[in-house]
C-alpha positions, 0 to 999 in steps of 0.5 A: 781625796785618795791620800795615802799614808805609808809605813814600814811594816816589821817584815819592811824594817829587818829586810832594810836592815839587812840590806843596811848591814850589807853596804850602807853605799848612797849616791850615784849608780856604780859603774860595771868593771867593764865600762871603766876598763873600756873609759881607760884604754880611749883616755890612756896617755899611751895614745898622746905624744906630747911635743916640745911645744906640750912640754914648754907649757906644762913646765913654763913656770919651772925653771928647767935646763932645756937639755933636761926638757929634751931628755924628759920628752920622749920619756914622757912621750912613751907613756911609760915609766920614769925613774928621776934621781939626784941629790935633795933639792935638785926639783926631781918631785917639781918635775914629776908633778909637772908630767901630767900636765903635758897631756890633755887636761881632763878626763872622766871616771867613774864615782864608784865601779861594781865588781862582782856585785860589791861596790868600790869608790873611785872618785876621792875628793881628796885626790882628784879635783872636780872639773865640772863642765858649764851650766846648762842654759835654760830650766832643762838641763839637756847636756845629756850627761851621765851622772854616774861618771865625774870630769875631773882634772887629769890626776897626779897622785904623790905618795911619799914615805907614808906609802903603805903595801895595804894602800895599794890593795882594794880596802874594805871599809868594815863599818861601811862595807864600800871598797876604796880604791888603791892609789894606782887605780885612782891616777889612772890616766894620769901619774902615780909619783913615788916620791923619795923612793927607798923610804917608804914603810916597806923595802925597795924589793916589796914594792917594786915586787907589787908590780913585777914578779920575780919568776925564779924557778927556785922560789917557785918551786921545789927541787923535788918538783924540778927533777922531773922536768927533764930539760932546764935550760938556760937563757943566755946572752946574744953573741954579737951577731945575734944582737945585730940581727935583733935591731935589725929586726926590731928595726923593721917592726918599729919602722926605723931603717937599719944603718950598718955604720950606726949599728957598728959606732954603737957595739964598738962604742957602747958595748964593747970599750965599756965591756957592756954585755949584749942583752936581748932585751936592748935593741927593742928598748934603744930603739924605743928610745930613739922612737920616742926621741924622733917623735917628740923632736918631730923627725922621722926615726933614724939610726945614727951616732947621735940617735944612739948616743941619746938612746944609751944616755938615757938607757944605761944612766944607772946601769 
């Protein structure tokens, strides 16, 4: 009848092992770093600029001030980061979780990511809700569907004073040898809430260092190393006039006309009666401000006293 039976020989059995001992990973075909990085930046919240109308949804079942809505939705419209604080109980985490669901609903990822030949789990069950799409019709599933990849909701990921500097490092589970993926990499696409910031199991400086690195010449290097470098200068604030001409400047870049008058209400009333020095960085982040806010409200982007107003409110709230 041509039947066969097979078995694994004693060469078979320690190549199996071997392989086992390496990664003990089954399921779905990884997905290369490459293909995932180009999933993000075609399903990137940076690219959708929520409305009022988006916001009214998302928030329809929070009691929330329509004045806080204004000022949430350019802010939420930058695609950015949102710092919200208050006392306890004011809702500041009810409105974090809530910012996702301004932008669309689902998107894709990966089940598990191959990077430089080891294998990382991406999709947590425990984190992200499966959102699969409907039954074929038929005994023939013709959707065409990649099964290495997963349609999910769009993530919001909290993590409170239980958040840990190893959680958000690839982790490698010894007795599996299969990666998990850090927080930040699972509410791709989505939000990562840290929640009652100042109280997580490390200090405020670490974790916000995890993200931003500070590049103080003296902790990089040196004294020694800084003798020979001949010329160290120092970056200081703008004069007034130098400040004018970089919103000028940004204001062509960002396509928001300069207005002489709306420039003189801001220095005069933003700057100088609250002795606020001049910051290079400023003109770019105001106008952003006013951008977003332009945006979201769906007027065309102007300088003026209350474009301003908004845009310093926001701005120097904890400054």
């Amino acid at each position: 009848m041509n039947d066969y039976i097979y078995q694994l020989t004693g060469n078979g059995r320690d190549q199996a092992k071997k392989l086992t001992d390496h990664c003990t990973y089954y399921g779905s075909a990884p997905v290369p770093l490459a293909d995932y990085v180009d999933s993000v930046a075609k399903q990137t919240i940076a690219d959708q600029h929520p409305t009022e109308a988006d916001l009214d949804r998302a928030f329809q079942d929070l009691l929330i001030d329509k004045g806080m809505l204004l000022r949430l939705g350019p802010a939420i419209n930058s695609g950015k980061g949102l710092f919200l604080f208050g006392a306890p109980g004011s809702g500041k985490t009810s409105i974090a979780e809530r910012v996702t669901a301004a932008f669309g609903q689902h998107l894709w990822i990966p089940r598990a990511l191959s990077v430089d030949g080891e294998i990382m789990r991406l999709f947590d069950p425990s984190m992200h809700e499966e959102a699969p799409l409907g039954a074929a019709e038929g005994l023939i599933d013709d959707r065409l569907i990649d099964q290495r990849w997963i349609r999910i909701k769009r993530p919001t990921i909290v993590a409170g004073g239980e958040l840990t500097m190893d959680m958000l490092e690839v982790r490698l589970n010894m007795a599996t040898n299969v990666s998990e993926a850090p927080l930040q990499l699972k509410s791709n696409c989505g939000t990562l809430v840290i929640d009652d910031f100042g109280r997580q199991r490390m200090t405020t400086d670490e974790l916000l260092n995890r993200w931003i690195v500070p590049l103080e010449p003296r902790d990089l290097v040196d004294d020694a190393f800084l003798r020979r470098i001949p010329y160290k200068i120092e970056v200081v604030d703008p004069e007034e006039s130098a400040f004018r001409k970089l919103v000028e400047i940004m204001g062509k870049s960002l396509k928001v006309p300069y207005d002489q008058d709306a420039v003189d209400y801001l220095i005069d009333t933003h700057y100088r009666a609250a002795d606020r020095p001049f910051r290079c960085c400023q003109p770019r982040d105001l106008l952003l401000q006013i951008v977003n806010y332009c945006r979201y409200t769906k007027q065309q982007p102007v300088m003026s006293r209350e474009t301003f107003d908004f845009a310093v409110e926001n701005y120097f709230a904890v400054m």
